[in-house]
VEXNUTOR-98294 format. One line per field, with one value per residue (C-alpha): x, y, z. Coordinates in Angstrom, 1 decimal. Layout:
N
px	[X;...]
py	[Y;...]
pz	[Z;...]
This chain:
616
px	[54.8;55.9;59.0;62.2;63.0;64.6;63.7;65.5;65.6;63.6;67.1;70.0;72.2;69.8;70.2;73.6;72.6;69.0;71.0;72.9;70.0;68.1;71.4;71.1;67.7;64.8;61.4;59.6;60.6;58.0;59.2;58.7;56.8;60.2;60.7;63.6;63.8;62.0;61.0;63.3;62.2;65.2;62.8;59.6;56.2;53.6;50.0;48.8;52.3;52.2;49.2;50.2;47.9;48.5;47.2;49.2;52.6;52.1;52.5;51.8;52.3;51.3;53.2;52.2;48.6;45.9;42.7;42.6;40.0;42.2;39.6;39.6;43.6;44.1;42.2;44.3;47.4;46.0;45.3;48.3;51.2;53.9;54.8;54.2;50.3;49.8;50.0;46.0;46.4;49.0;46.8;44.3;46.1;45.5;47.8;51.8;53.1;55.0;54.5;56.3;55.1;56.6;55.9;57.5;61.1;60.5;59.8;58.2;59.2;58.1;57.5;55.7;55.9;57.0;59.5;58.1;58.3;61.5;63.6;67.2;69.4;73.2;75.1;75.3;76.8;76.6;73.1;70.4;69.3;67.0;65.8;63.8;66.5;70.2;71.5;71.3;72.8;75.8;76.2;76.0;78.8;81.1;80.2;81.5;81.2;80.7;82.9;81.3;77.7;78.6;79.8;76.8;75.1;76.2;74.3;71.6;68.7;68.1;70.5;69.0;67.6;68.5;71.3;69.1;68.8;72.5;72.8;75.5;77.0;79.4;77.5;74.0;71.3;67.8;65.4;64.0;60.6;57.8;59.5;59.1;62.5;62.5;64.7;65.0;66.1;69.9;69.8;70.3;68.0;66.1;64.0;60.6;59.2;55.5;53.8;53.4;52.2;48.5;47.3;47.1;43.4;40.7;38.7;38.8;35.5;36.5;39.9;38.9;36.3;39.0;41.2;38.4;37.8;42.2;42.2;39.5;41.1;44.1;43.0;41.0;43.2;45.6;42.8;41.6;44.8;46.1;45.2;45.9;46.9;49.2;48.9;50.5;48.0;50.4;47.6;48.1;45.8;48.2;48.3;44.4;43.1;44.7;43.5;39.9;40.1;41.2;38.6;36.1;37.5;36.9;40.8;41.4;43.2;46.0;46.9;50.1;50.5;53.3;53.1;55.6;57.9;56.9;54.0;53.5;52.1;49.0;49.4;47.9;45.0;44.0;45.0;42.6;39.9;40.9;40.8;37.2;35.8;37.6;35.2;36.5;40.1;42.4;44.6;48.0;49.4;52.9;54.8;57.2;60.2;58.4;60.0;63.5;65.3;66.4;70.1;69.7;72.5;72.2;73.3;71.7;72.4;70.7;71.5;68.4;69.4;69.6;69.8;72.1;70.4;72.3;71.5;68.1;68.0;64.7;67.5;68.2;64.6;65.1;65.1;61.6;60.7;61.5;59.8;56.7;57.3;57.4;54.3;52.5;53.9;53.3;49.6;49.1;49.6;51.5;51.2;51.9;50.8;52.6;51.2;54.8;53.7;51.0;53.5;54.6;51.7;49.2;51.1;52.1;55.8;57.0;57.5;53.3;53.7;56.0;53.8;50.4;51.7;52.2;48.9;46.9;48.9;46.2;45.5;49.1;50.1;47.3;48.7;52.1;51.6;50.1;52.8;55.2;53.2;53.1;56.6;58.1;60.0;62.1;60.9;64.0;64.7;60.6;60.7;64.3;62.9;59.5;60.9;63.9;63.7;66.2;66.4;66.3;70.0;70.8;69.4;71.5;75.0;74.5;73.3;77.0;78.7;76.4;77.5;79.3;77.6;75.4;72.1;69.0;68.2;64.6;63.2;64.2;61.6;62.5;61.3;63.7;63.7;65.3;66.0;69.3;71.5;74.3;77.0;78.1;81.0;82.4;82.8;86.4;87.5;87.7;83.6;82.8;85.0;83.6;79.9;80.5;82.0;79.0;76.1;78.2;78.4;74.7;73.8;76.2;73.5;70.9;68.5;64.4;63.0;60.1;57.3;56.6;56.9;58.9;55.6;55.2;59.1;59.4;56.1;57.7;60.9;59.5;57.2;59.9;62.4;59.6;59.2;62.8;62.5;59.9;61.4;64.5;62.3;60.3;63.5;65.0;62.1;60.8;62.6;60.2;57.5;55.8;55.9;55.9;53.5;52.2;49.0;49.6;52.8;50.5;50.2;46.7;47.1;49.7;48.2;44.6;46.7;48.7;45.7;43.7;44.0;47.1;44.9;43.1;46.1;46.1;43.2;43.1;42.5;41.9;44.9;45.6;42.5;42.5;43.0;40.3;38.1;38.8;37.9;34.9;32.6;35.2;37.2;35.2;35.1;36.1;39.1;39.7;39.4;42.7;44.6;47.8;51.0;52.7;56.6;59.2;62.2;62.3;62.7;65.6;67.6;66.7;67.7;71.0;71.6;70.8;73.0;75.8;78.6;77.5;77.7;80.6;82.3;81.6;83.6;87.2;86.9;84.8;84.3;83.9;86.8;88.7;87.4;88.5;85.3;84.2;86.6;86.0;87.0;84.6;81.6;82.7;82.8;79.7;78.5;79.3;78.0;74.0;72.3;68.9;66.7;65.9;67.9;70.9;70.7;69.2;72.1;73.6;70.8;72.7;75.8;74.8;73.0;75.6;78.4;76.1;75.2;78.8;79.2;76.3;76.7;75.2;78.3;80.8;79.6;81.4;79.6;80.1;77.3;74.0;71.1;69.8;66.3;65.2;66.1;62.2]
py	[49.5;46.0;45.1;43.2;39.6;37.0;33.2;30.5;27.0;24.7;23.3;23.5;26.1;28.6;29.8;31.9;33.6;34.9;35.4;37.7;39.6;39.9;41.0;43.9;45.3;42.8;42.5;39.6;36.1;33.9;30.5;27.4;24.6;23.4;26.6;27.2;30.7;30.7;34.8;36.8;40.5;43.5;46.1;45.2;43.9;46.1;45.9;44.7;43.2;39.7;36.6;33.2;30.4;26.8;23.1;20.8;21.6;22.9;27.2;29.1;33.3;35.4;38.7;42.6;43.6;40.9;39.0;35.5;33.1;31.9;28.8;27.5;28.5;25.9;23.3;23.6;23.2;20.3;18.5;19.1;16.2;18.7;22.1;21.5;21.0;24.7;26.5;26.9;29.1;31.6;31.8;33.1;35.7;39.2;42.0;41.7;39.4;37.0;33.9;31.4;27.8;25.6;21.9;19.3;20.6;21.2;25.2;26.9;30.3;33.0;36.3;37.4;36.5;40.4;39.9;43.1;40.8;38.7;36.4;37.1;33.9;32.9;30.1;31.2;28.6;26.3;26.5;28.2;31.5;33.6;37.6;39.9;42.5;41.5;43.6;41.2;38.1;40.4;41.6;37.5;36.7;39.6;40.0;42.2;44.0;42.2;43.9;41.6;42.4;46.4;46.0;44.4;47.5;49.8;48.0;49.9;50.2;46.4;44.4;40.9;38.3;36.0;37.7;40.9;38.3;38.4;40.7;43.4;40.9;37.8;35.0;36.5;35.3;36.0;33.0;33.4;34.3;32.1;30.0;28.7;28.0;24.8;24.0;20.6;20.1;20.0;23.5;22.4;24.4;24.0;25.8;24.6;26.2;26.8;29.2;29.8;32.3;31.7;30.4;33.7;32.5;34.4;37.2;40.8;40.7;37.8;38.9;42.5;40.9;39.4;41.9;44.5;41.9;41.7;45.3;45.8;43.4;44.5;48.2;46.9;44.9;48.4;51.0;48.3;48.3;51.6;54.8;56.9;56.6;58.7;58.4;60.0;61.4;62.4;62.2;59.2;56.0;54.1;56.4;58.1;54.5;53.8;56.9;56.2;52.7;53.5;56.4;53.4;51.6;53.7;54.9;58.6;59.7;62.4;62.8;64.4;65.9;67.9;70.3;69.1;71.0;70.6;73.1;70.5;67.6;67.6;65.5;68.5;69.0;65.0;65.3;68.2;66.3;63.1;65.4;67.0;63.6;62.4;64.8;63.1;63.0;65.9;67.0;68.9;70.5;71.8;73.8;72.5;75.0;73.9;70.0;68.9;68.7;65.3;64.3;66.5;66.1;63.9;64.8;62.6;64.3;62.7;59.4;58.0;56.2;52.5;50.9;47.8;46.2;48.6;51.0;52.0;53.9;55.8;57.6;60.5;61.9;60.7;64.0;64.9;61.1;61.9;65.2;63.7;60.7;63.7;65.4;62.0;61.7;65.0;64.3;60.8;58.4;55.5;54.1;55.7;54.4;54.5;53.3;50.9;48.3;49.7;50.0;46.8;44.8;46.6;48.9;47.9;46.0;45.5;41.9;41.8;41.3;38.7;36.6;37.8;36.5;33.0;33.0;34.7;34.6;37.0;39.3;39.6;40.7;43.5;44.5;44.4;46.7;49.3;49.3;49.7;53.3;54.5;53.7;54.0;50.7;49.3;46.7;44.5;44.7;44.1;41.2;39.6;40.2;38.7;35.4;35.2;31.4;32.2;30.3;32.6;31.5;31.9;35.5;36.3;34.8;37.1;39.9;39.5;40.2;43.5;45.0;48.1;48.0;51.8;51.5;49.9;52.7;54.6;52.4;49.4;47.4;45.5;42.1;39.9;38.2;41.0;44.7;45.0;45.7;48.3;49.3;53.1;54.4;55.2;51.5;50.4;47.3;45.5;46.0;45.6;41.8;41.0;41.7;39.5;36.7;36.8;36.8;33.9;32.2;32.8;31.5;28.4;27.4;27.1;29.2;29.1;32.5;33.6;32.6;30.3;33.3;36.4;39.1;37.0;37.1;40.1;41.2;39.4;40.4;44.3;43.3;41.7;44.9;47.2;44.9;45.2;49.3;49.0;47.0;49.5;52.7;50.7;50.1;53.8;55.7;53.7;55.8;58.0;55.8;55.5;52.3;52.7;50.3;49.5;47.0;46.1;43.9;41.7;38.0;38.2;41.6;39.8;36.6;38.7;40.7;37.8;35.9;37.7;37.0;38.1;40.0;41.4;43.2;45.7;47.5;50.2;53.5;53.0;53.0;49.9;48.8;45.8;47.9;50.2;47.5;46.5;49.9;51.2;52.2;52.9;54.9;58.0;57.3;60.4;59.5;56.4;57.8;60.2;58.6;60.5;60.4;62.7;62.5;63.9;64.4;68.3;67.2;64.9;67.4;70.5;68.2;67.7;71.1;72.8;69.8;70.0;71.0;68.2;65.1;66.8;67.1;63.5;62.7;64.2;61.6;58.5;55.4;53.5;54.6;53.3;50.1;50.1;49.8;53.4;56.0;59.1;61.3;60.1;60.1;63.8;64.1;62.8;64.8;68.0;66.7;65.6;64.4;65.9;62.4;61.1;57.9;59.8;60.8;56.8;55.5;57.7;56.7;53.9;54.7;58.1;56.1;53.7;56.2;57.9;54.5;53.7;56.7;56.0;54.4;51.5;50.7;51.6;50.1;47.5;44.3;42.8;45.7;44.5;46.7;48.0;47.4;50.5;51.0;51.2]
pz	[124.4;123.7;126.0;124.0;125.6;125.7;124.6;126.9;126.1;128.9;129.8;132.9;130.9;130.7;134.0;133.2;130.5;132.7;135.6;133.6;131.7;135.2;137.0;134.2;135.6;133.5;134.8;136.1;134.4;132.9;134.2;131.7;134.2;134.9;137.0;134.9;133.1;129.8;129.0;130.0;129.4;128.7;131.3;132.6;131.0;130.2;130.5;126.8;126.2;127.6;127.5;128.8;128.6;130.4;129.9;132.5;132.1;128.7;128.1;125.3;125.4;122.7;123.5;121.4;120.8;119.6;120.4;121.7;123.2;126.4;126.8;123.0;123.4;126.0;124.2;121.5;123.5;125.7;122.6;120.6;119.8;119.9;119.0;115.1;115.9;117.1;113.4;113.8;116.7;115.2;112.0;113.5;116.0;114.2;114.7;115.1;117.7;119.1;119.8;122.0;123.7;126.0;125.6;127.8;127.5;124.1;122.7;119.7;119.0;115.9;115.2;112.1;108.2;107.6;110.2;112.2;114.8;114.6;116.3;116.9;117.4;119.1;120.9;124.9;126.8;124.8;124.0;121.9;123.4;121.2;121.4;119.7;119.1;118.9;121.7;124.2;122.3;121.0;124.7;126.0;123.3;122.8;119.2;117.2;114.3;110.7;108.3;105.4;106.1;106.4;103.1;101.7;103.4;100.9;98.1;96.5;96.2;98.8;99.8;97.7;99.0;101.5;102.1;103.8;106.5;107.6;110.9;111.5;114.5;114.3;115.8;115.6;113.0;111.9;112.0;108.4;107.4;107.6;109.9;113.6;116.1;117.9;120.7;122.7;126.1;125.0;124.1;120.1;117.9;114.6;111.7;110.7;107.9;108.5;106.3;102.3;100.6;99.9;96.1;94.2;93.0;94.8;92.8;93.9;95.6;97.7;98.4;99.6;101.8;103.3;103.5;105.0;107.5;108.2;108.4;110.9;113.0;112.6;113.9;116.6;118.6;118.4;119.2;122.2;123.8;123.6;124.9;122.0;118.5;116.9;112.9;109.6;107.5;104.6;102.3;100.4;100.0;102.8;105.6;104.9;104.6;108.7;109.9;108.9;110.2;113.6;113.9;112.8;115.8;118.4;118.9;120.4;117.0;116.9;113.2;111.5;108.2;107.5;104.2;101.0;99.6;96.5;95.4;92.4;95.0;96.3;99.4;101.7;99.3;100.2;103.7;104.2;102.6;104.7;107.6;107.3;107.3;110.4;112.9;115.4;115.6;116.4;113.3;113.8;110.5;110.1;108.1;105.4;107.8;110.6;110.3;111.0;107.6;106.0;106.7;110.0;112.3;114.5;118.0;121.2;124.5;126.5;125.3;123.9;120.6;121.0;116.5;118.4;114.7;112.7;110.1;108.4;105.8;107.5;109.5;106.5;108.3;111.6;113.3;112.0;113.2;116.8;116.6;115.7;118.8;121.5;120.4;120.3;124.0;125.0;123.6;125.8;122.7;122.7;119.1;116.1;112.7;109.4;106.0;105.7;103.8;101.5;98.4;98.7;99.0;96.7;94.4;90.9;90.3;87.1;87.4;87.9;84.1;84.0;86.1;84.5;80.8;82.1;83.6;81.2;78.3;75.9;78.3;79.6;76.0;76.0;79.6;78.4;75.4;77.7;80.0;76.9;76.0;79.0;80.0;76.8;77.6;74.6;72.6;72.5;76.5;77.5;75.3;76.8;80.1;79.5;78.0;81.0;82.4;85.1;88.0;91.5;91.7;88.8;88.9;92.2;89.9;87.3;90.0;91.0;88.0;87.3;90.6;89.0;86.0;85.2;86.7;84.4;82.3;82.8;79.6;80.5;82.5;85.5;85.2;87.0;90.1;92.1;92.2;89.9;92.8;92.5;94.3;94.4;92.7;96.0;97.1;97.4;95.4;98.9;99.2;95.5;95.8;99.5;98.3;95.2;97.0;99.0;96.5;94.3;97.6;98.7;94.7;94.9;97.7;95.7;97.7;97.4;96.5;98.8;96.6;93.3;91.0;90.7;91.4;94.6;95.7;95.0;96.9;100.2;99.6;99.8;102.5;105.2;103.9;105.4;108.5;108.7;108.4;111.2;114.0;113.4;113.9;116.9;119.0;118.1;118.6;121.7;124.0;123.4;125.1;121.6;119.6;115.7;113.6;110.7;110.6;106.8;108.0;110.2;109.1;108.4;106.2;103.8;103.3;102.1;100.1;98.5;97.8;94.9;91.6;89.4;86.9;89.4;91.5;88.4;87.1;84.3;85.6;89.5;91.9;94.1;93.2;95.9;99.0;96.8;97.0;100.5;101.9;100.0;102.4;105.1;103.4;101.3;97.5;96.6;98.4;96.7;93.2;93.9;90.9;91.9;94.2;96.1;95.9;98.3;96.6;96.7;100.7;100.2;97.6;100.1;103.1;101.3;100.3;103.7;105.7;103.4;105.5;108.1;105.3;103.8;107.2;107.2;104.7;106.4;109.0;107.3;109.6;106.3;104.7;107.8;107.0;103.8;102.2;100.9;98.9;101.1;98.3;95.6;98.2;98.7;95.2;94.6;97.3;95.6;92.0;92.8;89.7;89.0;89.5;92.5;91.1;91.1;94.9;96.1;96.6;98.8;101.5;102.7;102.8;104.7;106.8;107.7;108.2;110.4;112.2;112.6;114.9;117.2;120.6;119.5;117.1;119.6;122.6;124.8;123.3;126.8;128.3;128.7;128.0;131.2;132.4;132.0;128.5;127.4]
């Protein structure tokens, strides 16, 4: 289970803020060759959690599950100029980590491109002091609640880009993805960007060699450090494809699969063929009744929750979550793997064509027409959205003037730069005005998009909303002594994945034909010719139906209406009037979530409280 800490500037005011954390109950402090605090951990370090390496007064620690060469580690930090010169070792750390160096007074800190592992960051003292949850730094500074970023919460179906990055706590940031934190010995801080996405330019061969090789790593470094593995085995491509790479590396498997809902998916059939080919792992099977329903009530006796990040919308099936963490306990585990991140990175976006038409004009046009049949898009909107020049900014500008429009309608392809983001008819004039003050504002900046074109933004935009999901289910469910993760967010996953070829990421007739590629001969074939998808919305209309008195109860006493940013009698409303597409019940999952959120502990706690040391 990897411990939460804190990052400590090699400098004489860091000693109040760690005499503060360690007053809490933290473990032992990694010193920076100073002697003066540098990692301070919220608990104690665990066994697979932390690896320092030294050269003279120089430190590196790579902290969470991966594979290093301490020897060729130290020669890379004895020979370095400075921080900037150690790029070479985080590229080739697989798995999900942190990494942090101390060098001469100065320090390098990062987490991961997906930001599965991410850095927290606030003014203590007077100096730079940076975490990998916010708990701590809002405890250190007596933040409080940002009523402009809950507002932005309520935006469906992602809050857009870069403003996801904004925290729920006044004086607490994200350091953004792709970047490292520097601080000097004045306690001052700065950003260096330090990775791109890789040239889309390899050909599918290459690129699922590479990914193979990422993937096996990946696994590896999780099945070697743990002492069982806990895995979903929902049946699709994503979760299977983990499941069959863990067995592969050696891990004592335990896998999941509960039964849909919906007689018309065949999930269970795939599972059970999944399942006859894994001889040996252990496979537990449950009953659609058998699971805690979506939008569950959420009661916590015993005091467990700690979401100090905020909301997630993975909370409408929280309760089924936790059940799952307990038998994975109960059964010795402690990791659990979920497919997060499979969608993003190898399923088919829209905006795939915009990109494809500029690179391979002729073929693009063939692609496009396809699309068109299948879809039934309109002629007039796929050609106005093919030939948008927009600028990312400009896209966010005109993003903030469509905030109440209807949502895109089923026809009408999405081929911008973002995700057409909407707020619901229950958001209060105040919200609708604070989030479009905030997207002008974020435009008026002239931000970069993640990546050169819109399939590759969009790609990264997707893949750090999923590392987002997972760091909030990995700090709520780790009470439960299991740590939630999903090896396609590592570093090394997403660069393999980013790097084939556009007309490649797309092939007629086969599904996600790169991680296809990448698995054949791992994963059975007949598994990776399943051309369909199993799809869960019978549990999210039955969740809502069966827990309808608990949202509409809700609603009499609405933490969000109190400030002033949801109409409680429209959500209650709309509560009473679903729609009959899974579109028409999306954006409720935020706002549910939220409300829900806003109610926990970890909303209404004394910002001054430190987390105690036995929180994990």
């Amino acid at each position: 289970m990897t411990t939460d800490f804190l990052i400590l500037p090699d400098c004489d005011g860091a000693e109040g803020p760690a005499r503060r954390v360690v007053a809490s109950g933290a473990g032992q402090v990694v010193p920076h060759a100073s002697g003066r605090p540098w990692l301070v951990p919220i608990g104690a370090w665990s066994a697979p959690d932390l690896t320092l390496v030294t050269a003279g007064d120089r430190r590196l620690a790579v902290i969470g599950r991966t594979r290093l060469d301490p020897d060729t580690v130290a020669r890379a930090l004895g020979r370095a100029r400075g921080p900037q010169d150690l790029d070479a070792v985080a590229r080739a750390l697989p798995g999900g980590v942190h990494l942090a160096v101390s060098f001469g007074g100065r320090t390098r800190s990062q987490g991961s491109v997906s930001t599965a592992r991410q850095l927290f960051l606030a003014r203590v003292d007077g100096i730079t002091v940076a975490a990998t949850t916010p708990r701590p730094l809002a405890a250190l500074t007596g933040a409080v609640l940002d009523e402009a970023s809950l507002a932005l919460q309520l935006v469906n179906p992602v809050v857009p880009w870069p403003l996801a990055l904004r925290t729920l706590w006044t004086g607490v940031s994200q350091l953004p993805s792709g970047h490292w934190l520097e601080t000097s010995p004045d306690g001052t801080h700065r950003t260096v960007p330090w990775w791109q996405p890789p040239a889309a330019e390899l050909p599918l061969e290459e690129a699922a060699d590479r990914l193979r090789e990422a993937l096996r790593d990946a696994l590896a470094v999780r099945a070697g450090a743990s002492d069982g593995i806990g895995a979903d085995l929902s049946g699709g491509l994503d979760s299977t494809s983990l499941c069959f790479l863990a067995s592969e590396a050696g891990a004592r498997l335990l896998t999941h699969h509960w039964r849909p809902r919906d007689r018309g998916n065949d999930d269970t059939v795939w599972a059970r063929r999944a399942a006859d080919r894994l001889p040996y792992a252990r496979h537990k099977v449950f009953e659609a009744h058998e699971a805690p329903g979506w939008f569950a009530r959420q009661d916590d006796p015993d005091g467990l929750r700690d979401d100090a990040e905020g909301l997630s919308a993975w909370n409408r099936n929280r309760t089924q979550m936790e059940h799952l963490a307990r038998l994975d306990a109960a059964d010795g585990c402690d990791v659990h793997l979920i497919g997060l991140g499979g969608d993003e990175l190898f399923g088919v976006i829209p905006t795939y064509l915009w990109t494809l038409v500029r690179r391979s004009p002729l073929l693009g046009l063939r692609v496009v027409r396809r699309h068109r049949a299948v879809n039934r898009w309109r002629a007039g909107a796929t050609l106005r959205g093919l030939t948008d020049r927009s600028s990312f900014a400009q896209s966010l500008a005109q993003a903030a003037d469509l905030l109440q429009a209807p949502q895109r309608g089923a026809f009408e392809p999405a081929l911008g730069w973002g995700f057409a983001p909407r707020l619901p008819s229950w958001a209060t004039p105040d919200a609708v005005g604070t989030v479009r003050r905030l997207m002008r504002e974020a435009a008026d900046g002239d931000p970069a998009p993640l990546g050169p074109d819109r399939l590759t933004h969009q790609i990264l935009e997707l893949t750090v909303l999923a590392g987002c999901t997972l760091r909030q289910m990995r700090l709520g469910l780790a009470p439960f002594g299991v740590e939630w993760d999903a090896p396609y967010l590592d570093d090394r996953v997403v660069e393999a994945a980013l790097s084939v070829r556009v007309q490649d990421r797309v092939t007629h007739g086969r599904y996600k034909p790169v991680l296809g590629a990448a698995l054949r001969g791992v994963v059975p074939e007949e598994i990776l010719q399943r051309r369909s998808k199993g799809e869960y919305t019978a549990e999210v209309y039955d969740g809502m139906r069966r827990n309808r008195r608990f949202l509409l109860g809700l609603c009499d006493d609405l933490r969000l209406s109190r400030l002033g940013l949801v109409d409680a009698d429209r959500l209650r409303a709309a509560l009473l009037a679903l729609g009959p597409e899974s579109r028409h019940v999306n954006p409720f999952y935020n706002t549910l979530a939220q409300e829900v959120w806003l109610r926990s502990p970890s909303a209404a706690a004394d910002p001054a409280e430190l987390p105690a040391g036995d929180a994990r």
